[in-house]
Each structure stands twice: as C-alpha cells, then as structure tokens.
C-alpha positions in Angstrom: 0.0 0.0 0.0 1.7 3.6 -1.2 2.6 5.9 2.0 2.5 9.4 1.6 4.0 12.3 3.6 2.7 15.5 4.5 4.6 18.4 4.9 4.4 22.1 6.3 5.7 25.3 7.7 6.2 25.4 11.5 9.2 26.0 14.0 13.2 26.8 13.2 14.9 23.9 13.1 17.5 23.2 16.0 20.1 20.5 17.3 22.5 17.6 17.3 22.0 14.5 15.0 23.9 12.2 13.5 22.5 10.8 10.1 22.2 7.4 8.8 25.7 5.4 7.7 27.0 5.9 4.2 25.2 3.7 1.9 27.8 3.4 -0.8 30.2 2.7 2.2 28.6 0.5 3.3 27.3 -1.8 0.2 31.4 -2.0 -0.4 32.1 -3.2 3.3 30.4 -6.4 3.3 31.2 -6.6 -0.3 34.4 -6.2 1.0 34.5 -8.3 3.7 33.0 -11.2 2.2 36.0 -11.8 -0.3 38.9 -10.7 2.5 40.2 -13.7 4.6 39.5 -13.6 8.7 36.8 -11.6 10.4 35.8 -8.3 9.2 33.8 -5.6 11.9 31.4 -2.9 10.8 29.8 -0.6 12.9 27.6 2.4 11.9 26.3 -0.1 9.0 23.4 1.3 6.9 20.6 -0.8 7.6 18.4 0.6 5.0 17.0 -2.2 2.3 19.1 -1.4 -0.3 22.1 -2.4 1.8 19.9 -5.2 3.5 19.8 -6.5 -0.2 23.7 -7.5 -0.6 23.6 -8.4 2.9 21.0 -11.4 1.9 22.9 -11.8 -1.4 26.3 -12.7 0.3 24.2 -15.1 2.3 23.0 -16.8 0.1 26.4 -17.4 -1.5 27.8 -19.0 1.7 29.4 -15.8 3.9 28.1 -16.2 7.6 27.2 -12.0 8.2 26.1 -12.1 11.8 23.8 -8.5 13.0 25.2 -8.3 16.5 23.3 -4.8 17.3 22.1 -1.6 15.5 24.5 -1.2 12.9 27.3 -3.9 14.0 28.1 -6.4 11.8 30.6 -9.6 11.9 31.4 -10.8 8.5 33.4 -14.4 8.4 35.3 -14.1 4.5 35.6 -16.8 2.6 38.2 -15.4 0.2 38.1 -15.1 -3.6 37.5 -17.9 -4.3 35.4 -18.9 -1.4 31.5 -17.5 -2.7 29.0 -20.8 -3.3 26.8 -20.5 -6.1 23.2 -19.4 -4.6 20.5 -21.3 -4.9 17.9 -18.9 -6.4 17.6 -15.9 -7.7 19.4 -12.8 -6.3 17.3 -10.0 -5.1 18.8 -6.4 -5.2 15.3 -4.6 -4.6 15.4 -1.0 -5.9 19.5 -1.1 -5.4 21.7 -0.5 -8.4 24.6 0.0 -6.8 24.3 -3.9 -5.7 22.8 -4.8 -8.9 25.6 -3.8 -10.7 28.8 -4.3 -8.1 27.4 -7.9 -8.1 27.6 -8.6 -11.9 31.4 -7.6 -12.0 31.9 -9.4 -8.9 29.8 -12.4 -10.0 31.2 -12.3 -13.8 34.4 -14.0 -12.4 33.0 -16.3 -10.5 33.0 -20.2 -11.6 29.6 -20.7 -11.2 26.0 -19.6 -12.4 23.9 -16.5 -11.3 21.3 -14.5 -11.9 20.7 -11.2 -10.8 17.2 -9.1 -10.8 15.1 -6.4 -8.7 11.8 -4.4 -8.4 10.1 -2.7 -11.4 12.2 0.2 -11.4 15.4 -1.6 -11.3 14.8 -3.4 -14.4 14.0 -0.6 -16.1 17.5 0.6 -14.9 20.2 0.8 -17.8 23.2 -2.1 -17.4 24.6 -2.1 -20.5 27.1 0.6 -19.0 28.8 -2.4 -17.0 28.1 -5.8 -18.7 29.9 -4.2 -22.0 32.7 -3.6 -20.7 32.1 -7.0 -18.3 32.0 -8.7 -21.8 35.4 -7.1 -23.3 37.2 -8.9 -20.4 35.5 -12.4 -21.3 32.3 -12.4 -19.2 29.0 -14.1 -20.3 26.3 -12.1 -19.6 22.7 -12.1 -20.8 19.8 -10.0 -20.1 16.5 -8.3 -21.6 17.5 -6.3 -24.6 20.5 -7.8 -25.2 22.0 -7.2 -21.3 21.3 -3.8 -21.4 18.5 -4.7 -18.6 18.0 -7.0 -15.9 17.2 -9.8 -14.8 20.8 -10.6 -16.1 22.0 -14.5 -16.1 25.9 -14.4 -15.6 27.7 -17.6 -16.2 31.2 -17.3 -14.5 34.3 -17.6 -16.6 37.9 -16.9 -16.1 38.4 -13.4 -17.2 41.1 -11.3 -19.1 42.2 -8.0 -17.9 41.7 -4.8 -19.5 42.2 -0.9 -20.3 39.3 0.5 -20.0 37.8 4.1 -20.9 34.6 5.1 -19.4 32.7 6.9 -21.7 30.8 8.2 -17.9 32.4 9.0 -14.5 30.3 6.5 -12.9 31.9 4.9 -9.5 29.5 1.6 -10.5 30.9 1.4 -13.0 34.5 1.6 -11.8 33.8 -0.9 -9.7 32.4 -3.4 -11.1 35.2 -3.3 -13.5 37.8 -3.2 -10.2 35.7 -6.0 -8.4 35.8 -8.3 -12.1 39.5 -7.3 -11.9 40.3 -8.8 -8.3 39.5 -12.5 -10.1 41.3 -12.1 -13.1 45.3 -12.4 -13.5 47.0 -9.1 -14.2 46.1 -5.3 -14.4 42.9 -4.1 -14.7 42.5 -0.5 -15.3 39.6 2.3 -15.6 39.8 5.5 -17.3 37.1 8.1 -16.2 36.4 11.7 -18.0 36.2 12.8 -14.4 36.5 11.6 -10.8 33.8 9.5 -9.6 33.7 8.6 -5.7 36.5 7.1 -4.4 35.2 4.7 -1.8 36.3 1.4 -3.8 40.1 2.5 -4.1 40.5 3.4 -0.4 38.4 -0.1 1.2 40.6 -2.2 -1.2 43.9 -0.7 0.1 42.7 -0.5 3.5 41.5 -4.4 2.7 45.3 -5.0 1.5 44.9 -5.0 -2.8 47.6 -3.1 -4.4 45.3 -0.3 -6.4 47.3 2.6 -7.9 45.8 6.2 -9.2 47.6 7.9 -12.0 45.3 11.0 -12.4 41.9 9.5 -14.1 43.2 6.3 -13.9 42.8 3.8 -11.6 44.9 0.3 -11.5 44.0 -3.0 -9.8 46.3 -5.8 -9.6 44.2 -9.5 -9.8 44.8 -12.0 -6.7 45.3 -9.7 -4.3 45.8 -11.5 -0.3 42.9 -9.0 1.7 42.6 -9.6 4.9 39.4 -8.6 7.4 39.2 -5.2 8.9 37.6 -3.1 11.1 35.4 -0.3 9.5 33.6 2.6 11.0 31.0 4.0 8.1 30.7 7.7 8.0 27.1 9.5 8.0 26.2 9.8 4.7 26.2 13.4 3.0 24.1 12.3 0.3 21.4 11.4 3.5 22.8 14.5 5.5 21.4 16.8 2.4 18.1 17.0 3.2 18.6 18.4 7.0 21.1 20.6 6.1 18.8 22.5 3.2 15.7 22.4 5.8 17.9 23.9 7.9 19.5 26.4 5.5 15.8 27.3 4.6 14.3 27.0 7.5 13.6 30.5 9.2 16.0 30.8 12.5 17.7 27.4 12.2 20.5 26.4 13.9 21.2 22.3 13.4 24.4 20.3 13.7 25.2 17.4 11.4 27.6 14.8 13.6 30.5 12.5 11.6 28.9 13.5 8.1 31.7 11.9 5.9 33.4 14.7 3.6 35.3 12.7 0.9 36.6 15.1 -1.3 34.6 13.1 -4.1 31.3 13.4 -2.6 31.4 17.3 -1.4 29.7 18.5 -5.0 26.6 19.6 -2.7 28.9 21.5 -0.1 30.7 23.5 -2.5 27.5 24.6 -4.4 25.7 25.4 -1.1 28.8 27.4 0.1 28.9 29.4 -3.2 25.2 29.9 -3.3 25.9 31.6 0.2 25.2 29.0 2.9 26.6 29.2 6.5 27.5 25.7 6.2 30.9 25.5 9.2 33.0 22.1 9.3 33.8 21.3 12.8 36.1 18.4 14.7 37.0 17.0 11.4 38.8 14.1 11.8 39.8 10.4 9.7 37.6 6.9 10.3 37.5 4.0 8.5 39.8 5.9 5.9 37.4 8.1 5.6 37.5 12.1 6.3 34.7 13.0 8.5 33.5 16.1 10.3 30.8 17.7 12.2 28.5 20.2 10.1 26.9 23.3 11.4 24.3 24.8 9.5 22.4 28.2 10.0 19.8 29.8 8.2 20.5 31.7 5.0 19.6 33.7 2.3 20.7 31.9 -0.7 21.4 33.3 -4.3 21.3 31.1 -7.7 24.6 30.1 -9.9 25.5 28.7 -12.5 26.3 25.0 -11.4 30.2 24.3 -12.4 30.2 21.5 -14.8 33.1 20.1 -12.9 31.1 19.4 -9.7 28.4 18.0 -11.4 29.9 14.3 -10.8 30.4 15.0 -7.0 26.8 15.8 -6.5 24.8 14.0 -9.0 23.1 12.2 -5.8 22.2 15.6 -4.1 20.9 17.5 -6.9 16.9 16.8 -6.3 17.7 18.5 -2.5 19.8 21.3 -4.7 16.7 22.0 -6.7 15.0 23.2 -3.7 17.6 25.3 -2.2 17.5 27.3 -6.0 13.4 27.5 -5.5 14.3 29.6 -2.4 17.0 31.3 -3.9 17.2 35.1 -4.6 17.9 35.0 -8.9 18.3 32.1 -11.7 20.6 28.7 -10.9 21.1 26.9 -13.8 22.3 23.0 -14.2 23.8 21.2 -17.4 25.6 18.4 -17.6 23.5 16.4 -15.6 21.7 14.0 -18.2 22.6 11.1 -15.4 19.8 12.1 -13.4 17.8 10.7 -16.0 18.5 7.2 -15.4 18.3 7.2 -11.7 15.2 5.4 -10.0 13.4 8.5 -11.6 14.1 10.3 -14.3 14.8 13.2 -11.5 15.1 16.3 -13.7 11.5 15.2 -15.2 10.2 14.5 -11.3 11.1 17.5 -9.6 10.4 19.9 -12.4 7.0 18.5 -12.1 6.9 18.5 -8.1 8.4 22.1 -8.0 6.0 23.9 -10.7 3.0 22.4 -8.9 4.3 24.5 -5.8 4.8 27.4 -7.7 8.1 27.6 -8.7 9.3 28.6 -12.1 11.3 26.2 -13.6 12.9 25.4 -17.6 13.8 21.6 -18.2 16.5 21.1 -20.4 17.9 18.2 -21.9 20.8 17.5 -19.5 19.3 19.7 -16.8 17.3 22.4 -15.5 17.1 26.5 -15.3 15.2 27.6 -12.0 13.7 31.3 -11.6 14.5 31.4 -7.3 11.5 33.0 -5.2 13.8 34.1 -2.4 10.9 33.3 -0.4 8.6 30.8 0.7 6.5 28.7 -2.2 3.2 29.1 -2.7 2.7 25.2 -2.1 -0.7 23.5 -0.6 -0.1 20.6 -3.8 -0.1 17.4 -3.9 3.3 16.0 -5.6 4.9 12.5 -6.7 7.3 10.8 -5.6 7.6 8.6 -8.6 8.9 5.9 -5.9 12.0 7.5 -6.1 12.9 8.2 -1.8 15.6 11.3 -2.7 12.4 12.8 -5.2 10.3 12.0 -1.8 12.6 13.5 0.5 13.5 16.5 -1.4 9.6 17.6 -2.1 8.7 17.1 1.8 11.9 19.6 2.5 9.7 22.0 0.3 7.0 21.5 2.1 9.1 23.0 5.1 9.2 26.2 3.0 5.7 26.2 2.1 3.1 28.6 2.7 0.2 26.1 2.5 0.7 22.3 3.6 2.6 19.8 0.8 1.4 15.7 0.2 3.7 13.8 -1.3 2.5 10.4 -2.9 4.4 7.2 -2.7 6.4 7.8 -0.2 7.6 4.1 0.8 10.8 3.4 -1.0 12.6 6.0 1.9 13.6 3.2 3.7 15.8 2.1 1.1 18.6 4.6 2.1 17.5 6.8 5.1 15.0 4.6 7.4 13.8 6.9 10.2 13.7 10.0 7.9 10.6 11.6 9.2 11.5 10.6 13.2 14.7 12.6 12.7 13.1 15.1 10.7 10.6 15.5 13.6 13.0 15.2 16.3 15.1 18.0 15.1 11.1 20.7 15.1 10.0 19.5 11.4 6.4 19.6 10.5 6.6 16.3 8.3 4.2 13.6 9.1 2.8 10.5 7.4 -0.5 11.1 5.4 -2.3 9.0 8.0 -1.0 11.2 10.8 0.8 8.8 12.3 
C-alpha cells in the first residue's frame, strides 16, 4: 500500500543529530569483507533495504554475516575464491549499486547466477557495466540484449583490460575493479572525471595493491585482503536534506555529527557554500579511511549560480535537495551536464520539475538539466506532488513543504527506507512539520 508524507511550515529547526551510515560505504564493506580472509567488523552499518539486499545476497552465496546490534556487523570471509553458487535468484530490490557491483563481482565467479530487482530496477540501464564486463570475457545475458535485468551471468575466467569510461560513474569503476580482483593481471579504468573514491580506499585498507595515475585507476588480480575493522561515515548524500531544511528553515540552527566529507562526494557542499550558505565544518577528523567532520548549519539567504560543470559528478546524488535550495534562492541557478539524473530510480530532472512547478516555482527543463527562476521566499505550495517511488524525489519535495506557505502531500512515499529509514523521526525530532498522510 503507497505511503505518503505530508509536509508544512512550522518551527526553526535546532540540534545535534547524526544521520544514517554511508550507503555506498557500506554496500562495499560487506562486499568487501565477504572476499577478504578472517573476520571483518562494521559498525555504523546502513541498515536501510538497499544495503539489506547485498547483505542477503552474500548469504546466500555462503558468507556467515552475523547482525550483533544496531549497525554492527561480523562478517566471516571466505576469500576469492570462497563464494557458493546461490541457490535462487538474487534479489537487489530498488538497489543498483548492488545490482551492478554484483555482476562484475559475479562475472568471475565459476559458477551460475542470476541477478534481478523491483520494477524500477529493471527498467535501470546495465549495458554501462556488462559491455565492458563482456570485453574482459564475461557471459552475460539480459532483456535487450544485457542492457536490462534480470541478467544471467555464467562465471568464466576473465582477461584483464584498459578500460575508458565513456561516464564517471563509481559503479561502473567498480564493477570493472571487483571483475578485476579475479582475473590475472592489471585491470584498469579510465574516467572523463573523478567518480567517488570509496572502492580504491576499502581495497587498500583491505590490502589490494590499487594505484591512481590521475583518471586512472589500477588493480592488480589476486590480491591477499585480509578482514578489517570499519567505522562507516554519516552519509552526506542522506545528510542533504537536513542541512537544506535547515539552510531554509527560518531561525535554524542544526548540527550534522560525523557526516563523511570525501573530497569526491562534497559537489553539494561547495554549491551550497557558493550559493551563500553558512554551512561550518567542525572536529574534522579520519575513520574507516574516511574524512569526517561535524556540520553546522544556519539559516540563510541563498542566491542562484551557474552550477560548475566540474562538480556535477560530486553531486549528482544531491541534486533533487539542490533544486529546492534554488526555489528559495534570490535569482536564476542553472544546471547542465546532468543528463545522469535521467537514469536514476526516476528520471529526477523530469520529477522534480513536475513536483516544483506544482508548488509554484518557475522552472525550464533542459535536456541534461534544468534553469530555476529562485523566489527568495517561501513557495506558494498546498499541492499534492509525486514521488515517482524515487525516496531522494520523496525527501527532497517534503523539505519543500518545510518552506511552504500552505501544507505539501507527497505520494508514494515508501521506497525512503531504502537509504534513510527513520527520515521523518529525525526530521521530527530536530522541530520538522513532516508527518505520514495518515498522521501517524
């Protein structure tokens, strides 16, 4: 049964919270620890269902992963060579960061798998990964040729190779990387621009010998990992959406604790700090390899820019938050570059042009983005806007409804839990006016 949310106006927003664990950190450490030898310990874990998904995956293929409280994890490796083949079919939900880490993983495997998901992952485009998969020996078929799942991978032994990535896509680096770990020899990835960096620092913390020659990454095959202990950072792709309330937010003054600030995922930051946001870094500090630090963030008047083409990669996750902080923005913010969005659980420009113009804002879509005429003051709002399942389209339109003059319902509201469980509780705890349509 769809859940909606219902948002509105109310108090400044004030406090200390810490936001869910990274979920691209933490898809990569039980990835991670799976294929290491010895005993791997996570804490902080996203427990979110996308994550939940490669959890049951690695399961299935033999790796005992035992919960031992909120967000602590002990993972037993097996090695790489040590995954079974699963019994059924692979579930990766609405996750395509699973779906497609699993198919280079899985690609190099000696042993049969298939790999599927919910509507809107199948509708997802995989081509981007099983070609190049397929250049290094892997057989892999799918709907439309493998350009969609389910995908059937039948293991072989693989050949290493050079590869240029027409996108800078982290997936895709990965999968690639994690195809490479199997296969005898250097496997490399070229990107047109820096995609996170997650994978490169786990594997050397894990003990692979990866090398980075400016767009290029290296990965030698057989590495000897060995079990770690990882701390996952608070994930500033989750952290968005309290720190624009906040920015927003008449007479707010909130705190963001042990948000991770990886160089490659700071896109957001830098456009909010250029649009004028008092956005302070506090007690940063290292864990899990990982830069961290705590975020203040005060109410402020924003003004629109002209998104830098270079940051678009670093932010590509945040931009459906972004597009609310240019609403409320004194002057035009335009976006190109940013046709990715397209192919995301929504097509994201399409969604929140749609969700925004229905509140009142002024908005242009382009082709690889979007041109937004700011109010500089509160929308008109009192709408009711989809979600398109999409949680960040969800959670960015019920941030709008904090800066609405008339109450905002936003339909379908379900698929949150797949990165930020306990959104509205936090919201709420923190004076946000964001219920479920029930009132509950």
């Amino acid at each position: 049964m769809s859940k909606d949310l219902i948002a509105k106006a109310g108090s400044p927003l004030k406090g200390r919270i810490a936001t869910p664990g990274d979920k691209s950190i933490s898809h990569r450490s039980i990835i991670f620890g799976a294929l290491a030898e010895g005993e791997t310990m996570v804490t902080k874990l996203l427990e979110g269902e996308d994550v939940q998904r490669t959890v049951a995956a690695f399961r299935a293929m033999g790796v005992e992963i035992e919960r031992l409280e909120e967000g602590a994890y002990r993972i037993e490796g097996v090695g790489l060579d040590g995954l079974a083949e699963p019994d059924d079919v692979l579930d990766m939900g609405n996750s395509g960061t699973a779906m497609r880490l699993l198919t280079g993983l899985l690609a190099s495997q000696p042993f049969f798998s298939v790999l599927s998901g919910d509507d809107s992952l199948r509708g997802r485009p995989m081509g981007r990964v099983v070609n190049p998969l397929r250049r290094m020996g892997a057989k892999i078929s799918g709907r439309d040729g493998g350009r969609l799942a389910p995908l059937v991978i039948e293991g072989q032994e693989l050949i290493p190779i050079e590869y240029t990535s027409p996108v800078a896509s982290a997936q895709v680096k990965t999968a690639i990387l994690l195809a490479g770990l199997n296969t005898a020899g250097e496997t490399s990835v070229t990107e047109p621009a820096l995609s996170r960096d997650h994978t490169e620092r786990m594997l050397l913390a894990f003990g692979a010998d990866v090398r980075r020659n400016g767009l290029t990454v290296t990965v030698d095959g057989w590495p000897e990992m060995v079990g770690q202990k990882i701390v996952v950072p608070g994930d500033i792709s989750s952290a968005a959406f309290p720190m624009v309330a906040a920015l927003l937010v008449p007479g707010s003054d909130l705190t963001l604790e042990g948000v991770g600030i990886n160089p490659t995922r700071t896109g957001l930051l830098e456009l909010l700090l250029q649009m004028g946001g008092d956005i302070e870094q506090l007690n940063v500090r290292e864990e899990g390899g990982e830069p961290v630090a705590d975020l203040r963030v005060r109410h402020s008047q924003l003004h629109g820019i002209t998104v830098p083409i270079e940051v678009v990669p670093r932010a590509i996750d945040e931009f459906p938050v972004f597009f609310v902080a240019a609403a409320l923005a004194v002057g035009e913010t335009i976006l190109a570059g940013a046709e990715e969005l397209r192919v995301k659980e929504s097509d994201r420009i399409s969604a929140m042009v749609e969700g925004l113009s229905r509140l009142g804002v002024e908005l242009e879509e382009l082709a690889d983005g979007v041109r937004i005429i700011g109010l500089g003051v509160e929308l008109p709002g009192g709408a009711e806007v989809e979600s398109h399942s999409d949680h960040r389209i969800a959670m960015s339109l019920a941030v709008a409804g904090l800066v609405s003059q008339k109450p905002v319902k936003i339909l379908g509201c379900e698929n949150i839990n797949t990165s930020f469980p306990g959104f509205v509780e936090l919201m709420a705890g923190i004076g946000a006016d964001i219920v479920w349509g029930d009132g509950a």
